[in-house]
mmCIF entry with sequence, helices, sheets and N, C-alpha, C, O atoms, coordinates in Angstrom:
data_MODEL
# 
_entry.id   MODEL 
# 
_entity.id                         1 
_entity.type                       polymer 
_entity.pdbx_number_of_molecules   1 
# 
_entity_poly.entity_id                      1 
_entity_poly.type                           'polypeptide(L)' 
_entity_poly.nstd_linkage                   no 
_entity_poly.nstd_monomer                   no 
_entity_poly.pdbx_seq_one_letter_code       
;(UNK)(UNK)(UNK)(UNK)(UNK)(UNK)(UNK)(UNK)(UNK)(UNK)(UNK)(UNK)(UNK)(UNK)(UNK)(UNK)
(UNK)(UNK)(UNK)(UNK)(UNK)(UNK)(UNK)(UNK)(UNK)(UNK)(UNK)(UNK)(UNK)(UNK)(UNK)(UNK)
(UNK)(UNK)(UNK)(UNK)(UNK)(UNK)(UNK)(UNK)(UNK)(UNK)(UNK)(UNK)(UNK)(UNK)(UNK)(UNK)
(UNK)(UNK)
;
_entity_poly.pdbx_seq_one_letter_code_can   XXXXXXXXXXXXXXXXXXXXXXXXXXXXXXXXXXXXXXXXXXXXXXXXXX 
_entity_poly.pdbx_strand_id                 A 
# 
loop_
_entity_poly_seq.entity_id 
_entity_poly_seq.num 
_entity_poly_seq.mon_id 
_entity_poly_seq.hetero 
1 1  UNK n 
1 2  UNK n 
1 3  UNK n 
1 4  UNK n 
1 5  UNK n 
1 6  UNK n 
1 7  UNK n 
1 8  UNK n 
1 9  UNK n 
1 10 UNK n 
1 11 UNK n 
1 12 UNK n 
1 13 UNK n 
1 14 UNK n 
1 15 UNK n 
1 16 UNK n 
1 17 UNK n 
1 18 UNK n 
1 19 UNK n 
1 20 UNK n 
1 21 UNK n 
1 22 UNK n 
1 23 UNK n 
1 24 UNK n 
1 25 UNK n 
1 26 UNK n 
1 27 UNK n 
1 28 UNK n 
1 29 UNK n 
1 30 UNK n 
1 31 UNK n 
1 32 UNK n 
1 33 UNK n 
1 34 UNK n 
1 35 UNK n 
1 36 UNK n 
1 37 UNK n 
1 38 UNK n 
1 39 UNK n 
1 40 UNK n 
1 41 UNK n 
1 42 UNK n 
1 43 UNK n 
1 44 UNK n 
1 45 UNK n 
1 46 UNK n 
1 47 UNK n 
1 48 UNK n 
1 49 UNK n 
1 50 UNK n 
# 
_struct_asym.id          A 
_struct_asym.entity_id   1 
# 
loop_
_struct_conf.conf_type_id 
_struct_conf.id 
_struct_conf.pdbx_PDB_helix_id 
_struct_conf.beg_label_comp_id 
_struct_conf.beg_label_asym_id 
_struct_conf.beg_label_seq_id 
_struct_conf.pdbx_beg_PDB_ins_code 
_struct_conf.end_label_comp_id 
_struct_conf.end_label_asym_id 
_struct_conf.end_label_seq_id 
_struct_conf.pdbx_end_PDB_ins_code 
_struct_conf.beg_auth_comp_id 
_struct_conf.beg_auth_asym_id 
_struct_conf.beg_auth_seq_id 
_struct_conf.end_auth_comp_id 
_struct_conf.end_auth_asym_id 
_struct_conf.end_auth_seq_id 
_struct_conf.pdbx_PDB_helix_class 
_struct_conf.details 
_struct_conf.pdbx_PDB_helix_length 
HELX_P HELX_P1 AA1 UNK A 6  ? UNK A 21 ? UNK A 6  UNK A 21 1 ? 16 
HELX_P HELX_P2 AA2 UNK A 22 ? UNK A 27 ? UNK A 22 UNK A 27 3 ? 6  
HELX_P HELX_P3 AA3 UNK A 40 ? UNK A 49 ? UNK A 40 UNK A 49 1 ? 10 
# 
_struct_conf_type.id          HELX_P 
_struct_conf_type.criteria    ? 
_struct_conf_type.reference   ? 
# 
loop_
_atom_site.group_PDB 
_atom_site.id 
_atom_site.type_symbol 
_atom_site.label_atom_id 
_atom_site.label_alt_id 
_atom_site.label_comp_id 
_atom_site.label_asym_id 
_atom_site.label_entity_id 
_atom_site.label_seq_id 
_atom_site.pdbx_PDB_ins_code 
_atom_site.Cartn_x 
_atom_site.Cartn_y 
_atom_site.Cartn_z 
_atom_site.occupancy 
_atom_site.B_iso_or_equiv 
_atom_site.pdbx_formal_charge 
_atom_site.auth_seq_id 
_atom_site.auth_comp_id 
_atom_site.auth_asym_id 
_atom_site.auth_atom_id 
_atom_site.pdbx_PDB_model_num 
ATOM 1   N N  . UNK A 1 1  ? 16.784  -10.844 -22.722 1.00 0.00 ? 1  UNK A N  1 
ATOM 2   C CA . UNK A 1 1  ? 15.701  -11.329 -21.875 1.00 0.00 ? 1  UNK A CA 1 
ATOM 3   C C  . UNK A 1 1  ? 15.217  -10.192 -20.971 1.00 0.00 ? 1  UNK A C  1 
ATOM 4   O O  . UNK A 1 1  ? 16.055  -9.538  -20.349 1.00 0.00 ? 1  UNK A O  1 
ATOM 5   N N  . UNK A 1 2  ? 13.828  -9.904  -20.857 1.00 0.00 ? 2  UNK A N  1 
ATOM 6   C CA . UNK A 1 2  ? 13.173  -9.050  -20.158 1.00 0.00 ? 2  UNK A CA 1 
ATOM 7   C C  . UNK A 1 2  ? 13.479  -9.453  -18.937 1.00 0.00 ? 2  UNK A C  1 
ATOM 8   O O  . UNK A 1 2  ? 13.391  -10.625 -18.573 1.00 0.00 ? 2  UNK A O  1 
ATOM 9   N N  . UNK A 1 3  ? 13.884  -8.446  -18.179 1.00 0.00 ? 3  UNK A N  1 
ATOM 10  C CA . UNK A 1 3  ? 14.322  -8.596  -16.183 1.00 0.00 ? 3  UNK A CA 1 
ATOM 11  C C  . UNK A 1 3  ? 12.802  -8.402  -15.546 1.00 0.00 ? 3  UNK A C  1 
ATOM 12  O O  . UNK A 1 3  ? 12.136  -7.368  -15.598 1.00 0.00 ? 3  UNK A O  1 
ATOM 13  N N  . UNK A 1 4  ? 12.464  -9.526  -14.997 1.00 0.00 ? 4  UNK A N  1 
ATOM 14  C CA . UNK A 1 4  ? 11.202  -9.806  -14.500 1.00 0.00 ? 4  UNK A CA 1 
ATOM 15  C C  . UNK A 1 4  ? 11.058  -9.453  -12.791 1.00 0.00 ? 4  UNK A C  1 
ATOM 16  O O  . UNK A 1 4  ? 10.480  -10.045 -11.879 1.00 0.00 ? 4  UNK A O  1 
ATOM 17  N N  . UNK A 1 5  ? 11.657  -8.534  -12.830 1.00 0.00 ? 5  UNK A N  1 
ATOM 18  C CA . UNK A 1 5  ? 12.004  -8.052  -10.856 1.00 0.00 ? 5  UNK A CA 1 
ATOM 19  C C  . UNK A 1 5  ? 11.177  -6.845  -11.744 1.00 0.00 ? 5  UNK A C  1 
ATOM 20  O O  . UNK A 1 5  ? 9.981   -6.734  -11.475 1.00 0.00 ? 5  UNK A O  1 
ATOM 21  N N  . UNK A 1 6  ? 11.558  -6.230  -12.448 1.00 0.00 ? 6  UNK A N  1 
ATOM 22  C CA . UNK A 1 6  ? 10.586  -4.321  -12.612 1.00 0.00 ? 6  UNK A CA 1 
ATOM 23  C C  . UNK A 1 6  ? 9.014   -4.868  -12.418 1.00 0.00 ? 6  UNK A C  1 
ATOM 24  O O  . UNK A 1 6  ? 8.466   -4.668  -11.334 1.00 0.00 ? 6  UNK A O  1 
ATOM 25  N N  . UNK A 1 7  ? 8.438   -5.431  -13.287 1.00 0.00 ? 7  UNK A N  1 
ATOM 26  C CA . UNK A 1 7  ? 6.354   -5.705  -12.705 1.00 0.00 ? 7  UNK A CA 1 
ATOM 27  C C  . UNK A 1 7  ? 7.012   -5.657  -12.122 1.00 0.00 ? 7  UNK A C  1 
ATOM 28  O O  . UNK A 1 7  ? 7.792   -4.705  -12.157 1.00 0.00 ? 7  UNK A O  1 
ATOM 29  N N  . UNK A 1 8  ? 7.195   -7.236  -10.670 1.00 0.00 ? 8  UNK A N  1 
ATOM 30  C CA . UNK A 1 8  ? 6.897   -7.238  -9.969  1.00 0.00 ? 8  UNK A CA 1 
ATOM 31  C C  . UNK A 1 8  ? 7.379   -6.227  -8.830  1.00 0.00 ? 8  UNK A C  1 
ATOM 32  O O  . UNK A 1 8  ? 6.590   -6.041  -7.904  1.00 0.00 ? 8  UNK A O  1 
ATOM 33  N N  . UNK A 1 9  ? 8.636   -5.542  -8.814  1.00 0.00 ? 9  UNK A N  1 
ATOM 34  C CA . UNK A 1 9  ? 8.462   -4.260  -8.053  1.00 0.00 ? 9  UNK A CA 1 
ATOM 35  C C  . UNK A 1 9  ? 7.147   -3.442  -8.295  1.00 0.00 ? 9  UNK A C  1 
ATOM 36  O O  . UNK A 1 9  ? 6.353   -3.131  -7.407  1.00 0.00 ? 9  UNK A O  1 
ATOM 37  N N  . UNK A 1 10 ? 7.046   -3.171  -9.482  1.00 0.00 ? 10 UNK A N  1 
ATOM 38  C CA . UNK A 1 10 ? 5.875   -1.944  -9.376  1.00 0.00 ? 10 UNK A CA 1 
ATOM 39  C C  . UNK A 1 10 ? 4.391   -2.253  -8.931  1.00 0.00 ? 10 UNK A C  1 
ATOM 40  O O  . UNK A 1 10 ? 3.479   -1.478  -8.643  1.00 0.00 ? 10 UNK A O  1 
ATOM 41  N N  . UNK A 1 11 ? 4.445   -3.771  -8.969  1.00 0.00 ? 11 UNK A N  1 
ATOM 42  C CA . UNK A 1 11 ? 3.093   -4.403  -8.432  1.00 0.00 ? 11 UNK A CA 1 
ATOM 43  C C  . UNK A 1 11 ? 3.276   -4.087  -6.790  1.00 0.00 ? 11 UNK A C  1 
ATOM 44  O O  . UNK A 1 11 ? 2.294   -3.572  -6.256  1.00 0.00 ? 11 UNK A O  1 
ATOM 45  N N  . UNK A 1 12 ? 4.035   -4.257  -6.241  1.00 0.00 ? 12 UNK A N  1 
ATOM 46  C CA . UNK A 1 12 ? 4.695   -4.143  -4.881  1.00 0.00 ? 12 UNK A CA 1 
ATOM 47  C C  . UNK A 1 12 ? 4.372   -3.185  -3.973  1.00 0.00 ? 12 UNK A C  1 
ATOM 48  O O  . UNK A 1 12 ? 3.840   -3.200  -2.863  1.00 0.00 ? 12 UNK A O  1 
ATOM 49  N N  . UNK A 1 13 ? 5.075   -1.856  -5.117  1.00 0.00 ? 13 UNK A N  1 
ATOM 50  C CA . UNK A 1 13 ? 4.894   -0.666  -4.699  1.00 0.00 ? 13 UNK A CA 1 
ATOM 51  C C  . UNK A 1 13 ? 3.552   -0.179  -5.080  1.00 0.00 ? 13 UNK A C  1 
ATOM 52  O O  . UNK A 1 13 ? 2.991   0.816   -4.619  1.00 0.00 ? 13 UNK A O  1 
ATOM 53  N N  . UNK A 1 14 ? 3.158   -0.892  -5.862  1.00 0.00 ? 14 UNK A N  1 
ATOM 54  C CA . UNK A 1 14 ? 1.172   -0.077  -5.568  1.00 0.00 ? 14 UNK A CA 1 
ATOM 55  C C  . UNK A 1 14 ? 0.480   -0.612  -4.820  1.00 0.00 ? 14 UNK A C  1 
ATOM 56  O O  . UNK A 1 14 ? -0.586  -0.027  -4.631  1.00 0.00 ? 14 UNK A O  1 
ATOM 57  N N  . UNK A 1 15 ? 0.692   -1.909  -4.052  1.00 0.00 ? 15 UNK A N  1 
ATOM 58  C CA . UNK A 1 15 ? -0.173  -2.334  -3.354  1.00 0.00 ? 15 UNK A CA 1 
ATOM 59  C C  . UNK A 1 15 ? 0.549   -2.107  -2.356  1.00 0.00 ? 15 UNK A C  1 
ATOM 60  O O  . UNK A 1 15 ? -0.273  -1.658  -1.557  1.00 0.00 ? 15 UNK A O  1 
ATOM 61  N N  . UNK A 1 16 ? 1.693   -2.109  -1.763  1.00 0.00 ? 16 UNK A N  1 
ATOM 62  C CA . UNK A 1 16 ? 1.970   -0.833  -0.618  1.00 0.00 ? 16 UNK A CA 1 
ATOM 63  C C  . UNK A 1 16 ? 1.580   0.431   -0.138  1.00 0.00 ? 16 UNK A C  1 
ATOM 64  O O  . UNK A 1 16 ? 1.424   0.747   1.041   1.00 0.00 ? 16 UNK A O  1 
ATOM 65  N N  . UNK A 1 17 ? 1.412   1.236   -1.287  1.00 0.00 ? 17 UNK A N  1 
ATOM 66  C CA . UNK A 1 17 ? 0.539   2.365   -1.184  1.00 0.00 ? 17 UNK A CA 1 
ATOM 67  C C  . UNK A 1 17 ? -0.847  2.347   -1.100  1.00 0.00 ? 17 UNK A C  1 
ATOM 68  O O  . UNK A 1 17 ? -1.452  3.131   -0.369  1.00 0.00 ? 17 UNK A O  1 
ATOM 69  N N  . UNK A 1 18 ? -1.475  1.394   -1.891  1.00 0.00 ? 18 UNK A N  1 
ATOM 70  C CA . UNK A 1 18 ? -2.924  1.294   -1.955  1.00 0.00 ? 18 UNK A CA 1 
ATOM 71  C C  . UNK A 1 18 ? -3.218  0.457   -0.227  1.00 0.00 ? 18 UNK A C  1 
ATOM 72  O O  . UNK A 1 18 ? -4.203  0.769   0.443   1.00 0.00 ? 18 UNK A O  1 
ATOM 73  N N  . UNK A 1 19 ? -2.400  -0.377  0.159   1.00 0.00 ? 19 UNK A N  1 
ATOM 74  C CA . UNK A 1 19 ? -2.611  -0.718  1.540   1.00 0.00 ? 19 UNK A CA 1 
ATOM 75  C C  . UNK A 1 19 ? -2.540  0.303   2.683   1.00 0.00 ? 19 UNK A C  1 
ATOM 76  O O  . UNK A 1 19 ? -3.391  0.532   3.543   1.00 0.00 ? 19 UNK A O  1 
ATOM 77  N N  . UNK A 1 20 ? -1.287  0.888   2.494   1.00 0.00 ? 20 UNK A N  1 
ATOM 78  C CA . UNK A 1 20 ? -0.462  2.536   3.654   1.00 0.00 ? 20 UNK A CA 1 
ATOM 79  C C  . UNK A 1 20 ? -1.891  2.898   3.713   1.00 0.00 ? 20 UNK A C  1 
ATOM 80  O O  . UNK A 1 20 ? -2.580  2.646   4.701   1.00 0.00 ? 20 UNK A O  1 
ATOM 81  N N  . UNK A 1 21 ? -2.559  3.780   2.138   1.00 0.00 ? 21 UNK A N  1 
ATOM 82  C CA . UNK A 1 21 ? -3.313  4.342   2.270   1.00 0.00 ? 21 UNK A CA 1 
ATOM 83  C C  . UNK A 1 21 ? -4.964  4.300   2.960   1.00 0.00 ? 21 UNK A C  1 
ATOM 84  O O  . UNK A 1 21 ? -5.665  5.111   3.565   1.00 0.00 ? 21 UNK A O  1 
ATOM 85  N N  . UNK A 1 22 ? -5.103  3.038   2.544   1.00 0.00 ? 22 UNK A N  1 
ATOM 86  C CA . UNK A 1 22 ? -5.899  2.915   3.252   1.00 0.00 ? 22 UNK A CA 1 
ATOM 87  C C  . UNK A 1 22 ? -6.538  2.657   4.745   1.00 0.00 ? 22 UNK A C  1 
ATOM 88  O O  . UNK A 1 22 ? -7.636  2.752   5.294   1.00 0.00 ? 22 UNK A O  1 
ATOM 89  N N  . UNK A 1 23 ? -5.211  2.281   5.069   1.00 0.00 ? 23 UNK A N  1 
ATOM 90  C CA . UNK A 1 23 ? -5.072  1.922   6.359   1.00 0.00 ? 23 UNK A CA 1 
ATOM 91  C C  . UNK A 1 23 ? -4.844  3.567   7.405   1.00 0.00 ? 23 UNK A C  1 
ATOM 92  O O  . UNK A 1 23 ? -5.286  3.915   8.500   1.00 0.00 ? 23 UNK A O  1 
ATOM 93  N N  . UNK A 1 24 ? -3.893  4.268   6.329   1.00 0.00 ? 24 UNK A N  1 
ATOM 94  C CA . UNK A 1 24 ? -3.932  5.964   7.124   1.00 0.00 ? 24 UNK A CA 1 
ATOM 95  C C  . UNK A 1 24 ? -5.181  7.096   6.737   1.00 0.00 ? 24 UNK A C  1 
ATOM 96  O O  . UNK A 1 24 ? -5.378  8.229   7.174   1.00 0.00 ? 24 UNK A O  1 
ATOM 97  N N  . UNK A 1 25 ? -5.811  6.408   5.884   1.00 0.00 ? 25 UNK A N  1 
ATOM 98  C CA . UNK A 1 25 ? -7.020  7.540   5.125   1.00 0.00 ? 25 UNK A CA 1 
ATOM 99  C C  . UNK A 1 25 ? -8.100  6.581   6.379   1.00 0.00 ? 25 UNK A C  1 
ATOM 100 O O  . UNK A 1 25 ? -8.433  6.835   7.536   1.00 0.00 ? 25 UNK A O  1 
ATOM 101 N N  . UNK A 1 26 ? -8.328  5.659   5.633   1.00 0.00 ? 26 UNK A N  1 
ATOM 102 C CA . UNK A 1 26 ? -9.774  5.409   6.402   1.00 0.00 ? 26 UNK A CA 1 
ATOM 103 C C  . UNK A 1 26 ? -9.756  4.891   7.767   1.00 0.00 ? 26 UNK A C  1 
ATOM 104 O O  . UNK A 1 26 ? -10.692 5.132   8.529   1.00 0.00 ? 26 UNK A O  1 
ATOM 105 N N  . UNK A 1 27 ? -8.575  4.071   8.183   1.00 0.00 ? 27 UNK A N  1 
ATOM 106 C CA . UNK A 1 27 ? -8.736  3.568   9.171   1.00 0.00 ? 27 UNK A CA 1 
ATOM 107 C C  . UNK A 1 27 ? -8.350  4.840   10.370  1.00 0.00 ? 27 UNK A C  1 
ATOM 108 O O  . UNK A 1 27 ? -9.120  5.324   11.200  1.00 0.00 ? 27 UNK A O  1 
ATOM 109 N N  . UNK A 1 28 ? -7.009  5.144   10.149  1.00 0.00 ? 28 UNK A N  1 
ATOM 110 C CA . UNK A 1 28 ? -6.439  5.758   11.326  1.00 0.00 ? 28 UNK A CA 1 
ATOM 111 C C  . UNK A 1 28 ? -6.737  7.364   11.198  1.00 0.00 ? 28 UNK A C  1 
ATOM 112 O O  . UNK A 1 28 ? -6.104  8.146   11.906  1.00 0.00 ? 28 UNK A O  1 
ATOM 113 N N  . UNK A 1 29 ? -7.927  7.924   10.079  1.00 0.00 ? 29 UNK A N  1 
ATOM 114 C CA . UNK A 1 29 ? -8.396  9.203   9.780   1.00 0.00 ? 29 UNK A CA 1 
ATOM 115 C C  . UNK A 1 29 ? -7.310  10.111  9.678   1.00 0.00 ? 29 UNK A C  1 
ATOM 116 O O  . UNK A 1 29 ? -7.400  11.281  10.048  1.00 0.00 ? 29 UNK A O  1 
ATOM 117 N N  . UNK A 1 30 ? -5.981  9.460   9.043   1.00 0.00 ? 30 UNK A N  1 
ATOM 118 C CA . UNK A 1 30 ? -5.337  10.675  9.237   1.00 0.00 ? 30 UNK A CA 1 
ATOM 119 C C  . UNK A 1 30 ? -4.630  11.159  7.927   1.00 0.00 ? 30 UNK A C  1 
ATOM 120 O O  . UNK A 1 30 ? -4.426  10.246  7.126   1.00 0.00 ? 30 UNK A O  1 
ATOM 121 N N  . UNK A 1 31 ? -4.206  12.423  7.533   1.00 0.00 ? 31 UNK A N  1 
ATOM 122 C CA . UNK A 1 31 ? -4.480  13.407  6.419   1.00 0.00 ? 31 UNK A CA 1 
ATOM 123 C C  . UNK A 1 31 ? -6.003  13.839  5.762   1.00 0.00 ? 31 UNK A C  1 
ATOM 124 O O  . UNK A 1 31 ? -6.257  14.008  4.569   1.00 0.00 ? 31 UNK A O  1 
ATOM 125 N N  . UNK A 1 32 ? -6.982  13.968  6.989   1.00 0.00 ? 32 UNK A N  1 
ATOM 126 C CA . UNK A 1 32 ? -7.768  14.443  6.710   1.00 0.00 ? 32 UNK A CA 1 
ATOM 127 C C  . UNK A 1 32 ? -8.716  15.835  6.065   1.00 0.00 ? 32 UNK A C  1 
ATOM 128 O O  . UNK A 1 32 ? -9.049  16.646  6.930   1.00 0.00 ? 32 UNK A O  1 
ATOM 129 N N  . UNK A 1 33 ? -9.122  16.121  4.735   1.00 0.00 ? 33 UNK A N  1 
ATOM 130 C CA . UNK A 1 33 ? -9.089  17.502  4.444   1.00 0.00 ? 33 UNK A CA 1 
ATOM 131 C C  . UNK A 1 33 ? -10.505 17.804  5.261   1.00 0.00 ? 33 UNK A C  1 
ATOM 132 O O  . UNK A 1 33 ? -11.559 17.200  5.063   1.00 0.00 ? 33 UNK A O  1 
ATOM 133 N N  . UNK A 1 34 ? -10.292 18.883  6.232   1.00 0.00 ? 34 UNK A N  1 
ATOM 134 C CA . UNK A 1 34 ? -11.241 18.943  7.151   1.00 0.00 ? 34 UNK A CA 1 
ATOM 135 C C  . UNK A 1 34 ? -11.723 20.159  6.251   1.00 0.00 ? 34 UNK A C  1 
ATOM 136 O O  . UNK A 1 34 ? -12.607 20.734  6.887   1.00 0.00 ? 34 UNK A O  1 
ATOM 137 N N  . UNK A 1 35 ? -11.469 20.904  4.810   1.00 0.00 ? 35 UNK A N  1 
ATOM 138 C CA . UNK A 1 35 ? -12.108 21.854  4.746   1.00 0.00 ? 35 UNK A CA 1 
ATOM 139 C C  . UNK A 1 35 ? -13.671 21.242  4.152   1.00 0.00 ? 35 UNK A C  1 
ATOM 140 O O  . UNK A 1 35 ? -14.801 21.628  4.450   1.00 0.00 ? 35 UNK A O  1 
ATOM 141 N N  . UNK A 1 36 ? -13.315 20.340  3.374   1.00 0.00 ? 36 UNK A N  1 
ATOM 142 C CA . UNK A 1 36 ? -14.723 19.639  2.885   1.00 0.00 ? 36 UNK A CA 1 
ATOM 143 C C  . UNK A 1 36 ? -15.766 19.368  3.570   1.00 0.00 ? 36 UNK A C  1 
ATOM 144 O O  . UNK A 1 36 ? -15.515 19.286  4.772   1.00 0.00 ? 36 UNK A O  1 
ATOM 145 N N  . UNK A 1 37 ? -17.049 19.161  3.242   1.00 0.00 ? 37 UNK A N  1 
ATOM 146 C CA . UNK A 1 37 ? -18.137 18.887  4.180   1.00 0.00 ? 37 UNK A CA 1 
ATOM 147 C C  . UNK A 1 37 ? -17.924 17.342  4.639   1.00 0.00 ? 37 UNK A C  1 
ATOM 148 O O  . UNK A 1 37 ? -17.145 16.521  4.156   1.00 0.00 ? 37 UNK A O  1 
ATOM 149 N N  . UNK A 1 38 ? -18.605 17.224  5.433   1.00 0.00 ? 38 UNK A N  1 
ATOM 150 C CA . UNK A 1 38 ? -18.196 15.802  6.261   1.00 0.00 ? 38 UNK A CA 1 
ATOM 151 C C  . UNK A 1 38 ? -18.661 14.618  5.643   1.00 0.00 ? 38 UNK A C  1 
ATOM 152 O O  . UNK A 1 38 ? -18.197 13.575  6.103   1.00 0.00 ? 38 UNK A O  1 
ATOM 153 N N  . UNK A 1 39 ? -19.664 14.506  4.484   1.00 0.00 ? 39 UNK A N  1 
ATOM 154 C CA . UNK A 1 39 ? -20.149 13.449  3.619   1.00 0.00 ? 39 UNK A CA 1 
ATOM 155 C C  . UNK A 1 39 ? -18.765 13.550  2.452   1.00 0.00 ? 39 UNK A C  1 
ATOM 156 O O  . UNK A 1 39 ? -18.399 12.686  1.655   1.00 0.00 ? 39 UNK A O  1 
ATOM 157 N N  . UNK A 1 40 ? -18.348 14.542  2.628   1.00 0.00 ? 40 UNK A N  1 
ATOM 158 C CA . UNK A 1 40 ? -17.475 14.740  1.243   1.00 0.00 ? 40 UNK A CA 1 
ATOM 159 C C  . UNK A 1 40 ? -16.425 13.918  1.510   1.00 0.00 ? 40 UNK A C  1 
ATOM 160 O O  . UNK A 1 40 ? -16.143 13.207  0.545   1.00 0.00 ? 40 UNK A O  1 
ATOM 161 N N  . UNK A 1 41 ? -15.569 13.716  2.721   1.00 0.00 ? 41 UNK A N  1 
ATOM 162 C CA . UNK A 1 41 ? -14.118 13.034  3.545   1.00 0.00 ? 41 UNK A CA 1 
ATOM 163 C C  . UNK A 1 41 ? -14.189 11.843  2.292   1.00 0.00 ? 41 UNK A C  1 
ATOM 164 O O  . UNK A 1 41 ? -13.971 12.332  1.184   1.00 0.00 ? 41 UNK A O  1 
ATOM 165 N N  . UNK A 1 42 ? -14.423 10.567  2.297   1.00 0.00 ? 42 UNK A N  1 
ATOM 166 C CA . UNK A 1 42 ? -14.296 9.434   2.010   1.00 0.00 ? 42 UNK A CA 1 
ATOM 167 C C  . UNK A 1 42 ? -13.721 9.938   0.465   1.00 0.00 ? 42 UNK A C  1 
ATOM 168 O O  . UNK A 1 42 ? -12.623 9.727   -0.052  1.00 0.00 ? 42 UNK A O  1 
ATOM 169 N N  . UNK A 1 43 ? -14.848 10.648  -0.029  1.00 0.00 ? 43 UNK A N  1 
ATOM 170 C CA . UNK A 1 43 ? -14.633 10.548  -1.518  1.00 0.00 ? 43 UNK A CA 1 
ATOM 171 C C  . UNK A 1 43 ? -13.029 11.086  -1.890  1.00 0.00 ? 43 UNK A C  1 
ATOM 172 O O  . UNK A 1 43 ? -12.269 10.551  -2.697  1.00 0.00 ? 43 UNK A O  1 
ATOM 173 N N  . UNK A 1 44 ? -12.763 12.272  -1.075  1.00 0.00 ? 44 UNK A N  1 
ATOM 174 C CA . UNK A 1 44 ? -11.459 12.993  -1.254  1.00 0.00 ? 44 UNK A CA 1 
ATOM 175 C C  . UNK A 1 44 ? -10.234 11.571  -0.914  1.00 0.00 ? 44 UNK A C  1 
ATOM 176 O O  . UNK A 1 44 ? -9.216  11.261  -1.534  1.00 0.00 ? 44 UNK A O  1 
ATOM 177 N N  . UNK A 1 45 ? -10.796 11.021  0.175   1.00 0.00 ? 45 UNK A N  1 
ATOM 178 C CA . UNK A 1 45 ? -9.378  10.412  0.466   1.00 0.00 ? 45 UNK A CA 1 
ATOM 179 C C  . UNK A 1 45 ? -9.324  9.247   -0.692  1.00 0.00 ? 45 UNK A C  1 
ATOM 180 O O  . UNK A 1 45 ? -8.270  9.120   -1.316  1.00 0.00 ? 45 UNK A O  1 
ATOM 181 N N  . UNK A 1 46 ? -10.492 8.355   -1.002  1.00 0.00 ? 46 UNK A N  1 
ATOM 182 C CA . UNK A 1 46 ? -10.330 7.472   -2.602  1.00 0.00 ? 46 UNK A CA 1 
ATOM 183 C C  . UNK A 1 46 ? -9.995  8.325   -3.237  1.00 0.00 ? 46 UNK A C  1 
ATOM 184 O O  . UNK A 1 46 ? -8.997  7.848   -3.777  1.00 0.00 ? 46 UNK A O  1 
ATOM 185 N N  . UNK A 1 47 ? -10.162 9.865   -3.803  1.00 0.00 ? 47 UNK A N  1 
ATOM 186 C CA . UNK A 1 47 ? -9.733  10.059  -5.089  1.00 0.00 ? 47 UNK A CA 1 
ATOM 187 C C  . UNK A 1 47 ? -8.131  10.324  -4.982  1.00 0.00 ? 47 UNK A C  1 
ATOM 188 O O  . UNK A 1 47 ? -7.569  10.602  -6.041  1.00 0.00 ? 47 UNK A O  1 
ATOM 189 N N  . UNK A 1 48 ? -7.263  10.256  -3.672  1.00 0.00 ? 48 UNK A N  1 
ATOM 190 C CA . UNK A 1 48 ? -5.962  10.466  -2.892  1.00 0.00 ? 48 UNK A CA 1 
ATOM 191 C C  . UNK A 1 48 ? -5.629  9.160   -3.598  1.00 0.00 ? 48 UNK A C  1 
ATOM 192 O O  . UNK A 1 48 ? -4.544  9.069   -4.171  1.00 0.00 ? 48 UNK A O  1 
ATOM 193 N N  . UNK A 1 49 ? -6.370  8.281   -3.597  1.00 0.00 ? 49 UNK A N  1 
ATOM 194 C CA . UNK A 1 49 ? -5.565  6.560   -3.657  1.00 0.00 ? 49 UNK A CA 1 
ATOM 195 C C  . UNK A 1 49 ? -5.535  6.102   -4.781  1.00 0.00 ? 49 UNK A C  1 
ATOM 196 O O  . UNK A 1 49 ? -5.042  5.023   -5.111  1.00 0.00 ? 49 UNK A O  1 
ATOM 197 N N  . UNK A 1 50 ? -6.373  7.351   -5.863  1.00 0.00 ? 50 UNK A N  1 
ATOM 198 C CA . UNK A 1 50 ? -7.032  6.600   -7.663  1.00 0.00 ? 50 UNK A CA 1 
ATOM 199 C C  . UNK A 1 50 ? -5.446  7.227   -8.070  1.00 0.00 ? 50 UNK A C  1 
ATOM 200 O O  . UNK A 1 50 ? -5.022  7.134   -9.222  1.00 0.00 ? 50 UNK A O  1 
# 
């Protein structure tokens, strides 16, 4: 019988990260790559979360 705890860990752990992240990229601006131009920010930090 397949152990049905692995999905749902790994579902867990991506929407942990996909939450962390968004909450430290967009909300709280922080790991910001300040070398990019300033329209550029958003896109860098989604392509951080793809």
């Amino acid at each position: 019988m397949v152990d049905r705890r692995s999905p749902t860990m790994l579902i867990g752990f991506g929407a942990f990260n996909l939450a962390e992240g968004a909450v430290d990229h967009q909300r709280l601006g922080l790991h910001v790559n300040e070398t990019a131009p300033d329209r550029e920010w958003s896109l860098w930090d989604f392509g951080f979360l793809a």
